[in-house]
C-alpha positions in Angstrom: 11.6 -17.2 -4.9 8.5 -15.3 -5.5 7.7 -13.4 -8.2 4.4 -11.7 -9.6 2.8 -13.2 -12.7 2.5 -10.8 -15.9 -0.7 -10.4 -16.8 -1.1 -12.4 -20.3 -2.8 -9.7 -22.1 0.0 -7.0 -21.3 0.0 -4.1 -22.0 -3.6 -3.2 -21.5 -3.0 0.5 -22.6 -0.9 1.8 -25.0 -0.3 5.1 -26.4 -3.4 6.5 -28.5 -1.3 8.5 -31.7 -4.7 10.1 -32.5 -5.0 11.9 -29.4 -2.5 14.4 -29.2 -2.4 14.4 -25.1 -1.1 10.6 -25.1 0.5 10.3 -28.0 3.7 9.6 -27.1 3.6 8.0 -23.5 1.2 6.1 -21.3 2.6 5.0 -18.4 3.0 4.8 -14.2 -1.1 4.1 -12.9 -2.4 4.8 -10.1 -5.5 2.2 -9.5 -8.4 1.8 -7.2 -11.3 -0.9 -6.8 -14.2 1.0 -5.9 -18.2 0.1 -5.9 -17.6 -3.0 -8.1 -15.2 -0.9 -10.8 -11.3 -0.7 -11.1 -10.6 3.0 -11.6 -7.2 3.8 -13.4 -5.6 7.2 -13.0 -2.3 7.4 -15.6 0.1 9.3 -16.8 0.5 10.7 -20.6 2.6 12.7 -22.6 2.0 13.9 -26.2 4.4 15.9 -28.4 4.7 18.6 -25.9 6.0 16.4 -23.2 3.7 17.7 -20.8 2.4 15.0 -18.6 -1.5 15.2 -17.8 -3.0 12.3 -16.0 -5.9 10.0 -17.9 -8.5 8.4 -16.5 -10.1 4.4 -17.5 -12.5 2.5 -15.5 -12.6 -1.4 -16.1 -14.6 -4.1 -14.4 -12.2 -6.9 -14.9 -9.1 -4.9 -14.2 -7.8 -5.5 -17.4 -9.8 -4.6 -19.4 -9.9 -1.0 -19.2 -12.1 2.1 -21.1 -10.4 5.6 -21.4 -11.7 8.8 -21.7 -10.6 10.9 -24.7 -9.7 13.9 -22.4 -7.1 14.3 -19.6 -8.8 14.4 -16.2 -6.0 16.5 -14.2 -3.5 18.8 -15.9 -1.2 21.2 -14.9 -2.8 24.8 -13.0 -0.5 25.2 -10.7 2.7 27.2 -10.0 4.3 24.7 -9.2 3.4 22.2 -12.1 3.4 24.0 -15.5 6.0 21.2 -16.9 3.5 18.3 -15.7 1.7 16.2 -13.0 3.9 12.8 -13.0 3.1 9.6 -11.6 -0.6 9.0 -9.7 -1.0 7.0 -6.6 -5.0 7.1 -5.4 -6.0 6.1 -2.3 -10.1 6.2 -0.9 -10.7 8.1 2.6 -13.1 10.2 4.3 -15.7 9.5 1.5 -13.2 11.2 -1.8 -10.3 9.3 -3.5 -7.7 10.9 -2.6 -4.5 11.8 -5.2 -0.8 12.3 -4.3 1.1 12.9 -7.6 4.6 14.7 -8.3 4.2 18.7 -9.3 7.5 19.0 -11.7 8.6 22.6 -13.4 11.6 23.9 -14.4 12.1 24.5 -10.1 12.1 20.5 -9.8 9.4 18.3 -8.4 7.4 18.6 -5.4 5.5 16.6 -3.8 1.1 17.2 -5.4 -2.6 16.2 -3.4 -5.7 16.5 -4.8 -9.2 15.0 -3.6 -12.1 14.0 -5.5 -15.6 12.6 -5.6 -16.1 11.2 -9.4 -12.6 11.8 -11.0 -14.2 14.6 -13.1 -13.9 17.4 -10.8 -10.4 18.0 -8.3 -9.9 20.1 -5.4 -5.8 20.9 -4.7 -4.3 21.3 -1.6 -1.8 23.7 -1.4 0.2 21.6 1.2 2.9 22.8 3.1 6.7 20.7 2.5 10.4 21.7 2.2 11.2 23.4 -0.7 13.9 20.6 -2.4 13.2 17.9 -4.5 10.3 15.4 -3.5 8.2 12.4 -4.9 7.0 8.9 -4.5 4.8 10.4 -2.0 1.5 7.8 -1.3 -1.0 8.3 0.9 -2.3 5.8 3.6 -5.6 4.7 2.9 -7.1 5.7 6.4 -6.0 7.2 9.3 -3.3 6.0 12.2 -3.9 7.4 16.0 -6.3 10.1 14.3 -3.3 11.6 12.0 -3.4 11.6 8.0 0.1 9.4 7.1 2.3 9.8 4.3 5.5 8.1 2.9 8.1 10.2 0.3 11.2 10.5 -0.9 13.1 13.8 -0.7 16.2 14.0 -3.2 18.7 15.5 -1.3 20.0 12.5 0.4 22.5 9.9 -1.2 21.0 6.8 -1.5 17.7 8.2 -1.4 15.4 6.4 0.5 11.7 6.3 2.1 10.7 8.8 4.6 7.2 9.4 6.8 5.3 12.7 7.6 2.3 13.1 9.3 -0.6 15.4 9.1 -3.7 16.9 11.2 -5.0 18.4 8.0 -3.7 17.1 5.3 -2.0 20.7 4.8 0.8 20.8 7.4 3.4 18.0 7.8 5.2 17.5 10.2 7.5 14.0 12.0 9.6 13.9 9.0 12.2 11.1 9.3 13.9 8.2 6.8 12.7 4.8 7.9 13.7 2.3 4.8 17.4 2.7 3.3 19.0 0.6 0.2 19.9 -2.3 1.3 20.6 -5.1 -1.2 22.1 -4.4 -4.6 19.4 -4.8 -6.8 18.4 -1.5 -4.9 21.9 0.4 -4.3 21.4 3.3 -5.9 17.6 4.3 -4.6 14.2 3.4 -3.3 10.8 5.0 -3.3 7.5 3.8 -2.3 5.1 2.5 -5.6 2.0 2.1 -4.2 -0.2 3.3 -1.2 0.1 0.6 1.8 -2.2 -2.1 1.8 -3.8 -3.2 5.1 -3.5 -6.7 6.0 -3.8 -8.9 9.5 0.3 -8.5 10.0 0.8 -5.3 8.9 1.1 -2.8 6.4 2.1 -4.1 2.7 3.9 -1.8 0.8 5.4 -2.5 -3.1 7.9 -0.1 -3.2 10.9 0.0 -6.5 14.3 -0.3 -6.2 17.2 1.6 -9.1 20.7 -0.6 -9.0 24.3 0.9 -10.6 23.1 0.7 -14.0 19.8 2.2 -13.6 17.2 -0.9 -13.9 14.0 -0.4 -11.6 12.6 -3.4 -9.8 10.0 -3.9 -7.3 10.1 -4.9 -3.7 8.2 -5.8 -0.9 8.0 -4.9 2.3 6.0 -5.0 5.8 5.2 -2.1 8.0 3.6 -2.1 12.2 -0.1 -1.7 11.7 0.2 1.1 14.8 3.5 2.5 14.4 4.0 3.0 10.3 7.5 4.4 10.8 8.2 0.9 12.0 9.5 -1.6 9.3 8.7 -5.6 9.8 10.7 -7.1 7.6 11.8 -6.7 3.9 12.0 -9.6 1.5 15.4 -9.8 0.0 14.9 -10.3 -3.6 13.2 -8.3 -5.9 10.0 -9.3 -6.7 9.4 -8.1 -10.2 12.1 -7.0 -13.0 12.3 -6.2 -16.6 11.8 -8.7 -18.9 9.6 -8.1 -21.8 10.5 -6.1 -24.6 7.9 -3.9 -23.3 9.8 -3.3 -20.0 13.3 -3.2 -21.5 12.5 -0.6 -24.7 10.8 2.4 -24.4 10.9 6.2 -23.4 13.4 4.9 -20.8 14.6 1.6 -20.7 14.6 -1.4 -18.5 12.0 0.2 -16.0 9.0 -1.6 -14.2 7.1 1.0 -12.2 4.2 0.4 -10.3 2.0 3.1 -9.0 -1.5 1.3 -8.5 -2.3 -2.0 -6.3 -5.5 -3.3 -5.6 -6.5 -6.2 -3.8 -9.2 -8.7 -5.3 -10.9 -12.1 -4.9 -7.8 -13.2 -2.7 -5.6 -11.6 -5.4 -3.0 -8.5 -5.4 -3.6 -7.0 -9.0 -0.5 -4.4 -9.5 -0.7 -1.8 -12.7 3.0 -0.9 -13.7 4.5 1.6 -16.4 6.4 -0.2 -18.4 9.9 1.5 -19.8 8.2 4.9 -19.5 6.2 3.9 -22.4 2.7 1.7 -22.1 0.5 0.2 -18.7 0.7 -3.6 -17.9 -0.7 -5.3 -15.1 0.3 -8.4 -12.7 -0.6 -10.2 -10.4 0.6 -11.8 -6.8 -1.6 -14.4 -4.6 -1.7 -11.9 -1.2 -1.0 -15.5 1.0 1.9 -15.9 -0.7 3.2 -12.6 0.0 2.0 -12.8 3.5 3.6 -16.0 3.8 7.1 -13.9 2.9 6.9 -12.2 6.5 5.7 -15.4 8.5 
């Protein structure tokens, strides 16, 4: 049974109590290897319990240096209660943001697009007005359309759903195309990470929320042409709460992986760990090819 390998050193990032902004909460990374660098996006919550996303660059990947100052924080109508849970993605020449716009309305699905992580332009994208998050981005485009998989909240068991866009503004083709299946997942499932592009097919981590409310991560295999269509699905998780780490924290017994970057033959995946600090792991990518083979 595969599973991925914690990263030795974990957690790589903790809460900072001298800076207010992340005092209380670092958690759920989105993460990118770009130009020789892995670039971290996170979330953070201080005393306020306002998230604001953090950035730290590393060239190890685990390793990381971290700003002293959030890089995105709320501006938005939609957001003045936080922007939750970074997935990054590179396209078009910008790194590319999804993240989930939460006020006392509910959450919604973010986008934002940027050059150097300093400066962000929003997009004031056009969805459904009910609950939505989980939403990643795919890294480049499929039959000249921008893709996107979510999660919208008003459907029991939750599970993944697809849109596509012309303009990254106006989404349209809305559909479910991955339900719970096994029971290590029977409550819900949302997509973690943005797909990764491999010679079978798409990759996508995605976490899984059983009966008593422990996340765990999955894998699963989308057509490299037709994204709405799912390859196959390994049956077991893949990654579970285990260290004290995982198991105590803001909220307990929670893996959550927003970032995954593929290096040296390797997938690295970055994980919030019980809403609380950032650890990393890792998978060989052959052996999680070899799952769908």
């Amino acid at each position: 049974m595969l599973k991925l390998r914690r990263f030795e050193g974990n957690p790589i990032l903790r809460p900072n109590p001298h800076i207010q902004w992340e005092s209380n909460c670092v958690y759920n990374p989105a993460a990118i290897y770009h130009d020789g660098l892995f670039h971290m996006l996170y979330r953070a919550m201080g005393a306020d319990n306002i998230s604001r996303i953090g950035y730290a660059v590393s060239r190890d990947g685990f390793d990381f240096y971290r700003l002293d100052k959030p890089v995105f924080r709320p501006e938005l109508i939609s957001e003045p209660r936080g922007c939750e849970d970074p997935r990054v993605v590179y396209l078009d020449g910008k790194f590319y943001m999804t993240y989930t716009a939460y006020s006392d309305n509910g959450t919604r699905i973010g986008l934002a697009s940027t050059r150097n992580f300093i400066a962000w332009d929003r997009y004031n994208i056009d969805w459904p007005d009910i609950d939505n998050k989980d939403a990643v981005l795919f890294p480049e485009k499929i039959d000249n359309k921008y893709v996107l998989y979510h999660r919208p909240m008003d459907h029991d068991p939750m599970g993944i759903w697809i849109a596509y866009s012309e303009d990254l503004i106006h989404w349209y083709g809305q559909k479910e195309i991955m339900r719970p299946e096994y029971e290590w997942e029977n409550k819900k499932i949302g997509a973690s990470t943005p797909p990764l592009k491999t010679d079978i097919g798409w990759i996508l981590f995605y976490h899984g929320v059983d009966k008593d409310a422990m996340y765990q991560v999955g894998i699963a295999l989308f057509d490299l042409k037709s994204p709405d269509k799912l390859i196959g699905r390994y049956t077991h998780s893949i990654f579970e709460p285990e260290e004290r780490y995982e198991l105590l924290g803001l909220i307990p017994k929670v893996v959550f992986p927003c970032g995954a970057v593929e290096y040296n033959g390797n997938y690295y995946i970055y994980y919030g760990g019980a809403d609380k600090v950032i650890g990393a792991a890792i998978a060989d990518k052959q052996e999680i090819l070899n799952l769908f083979k």
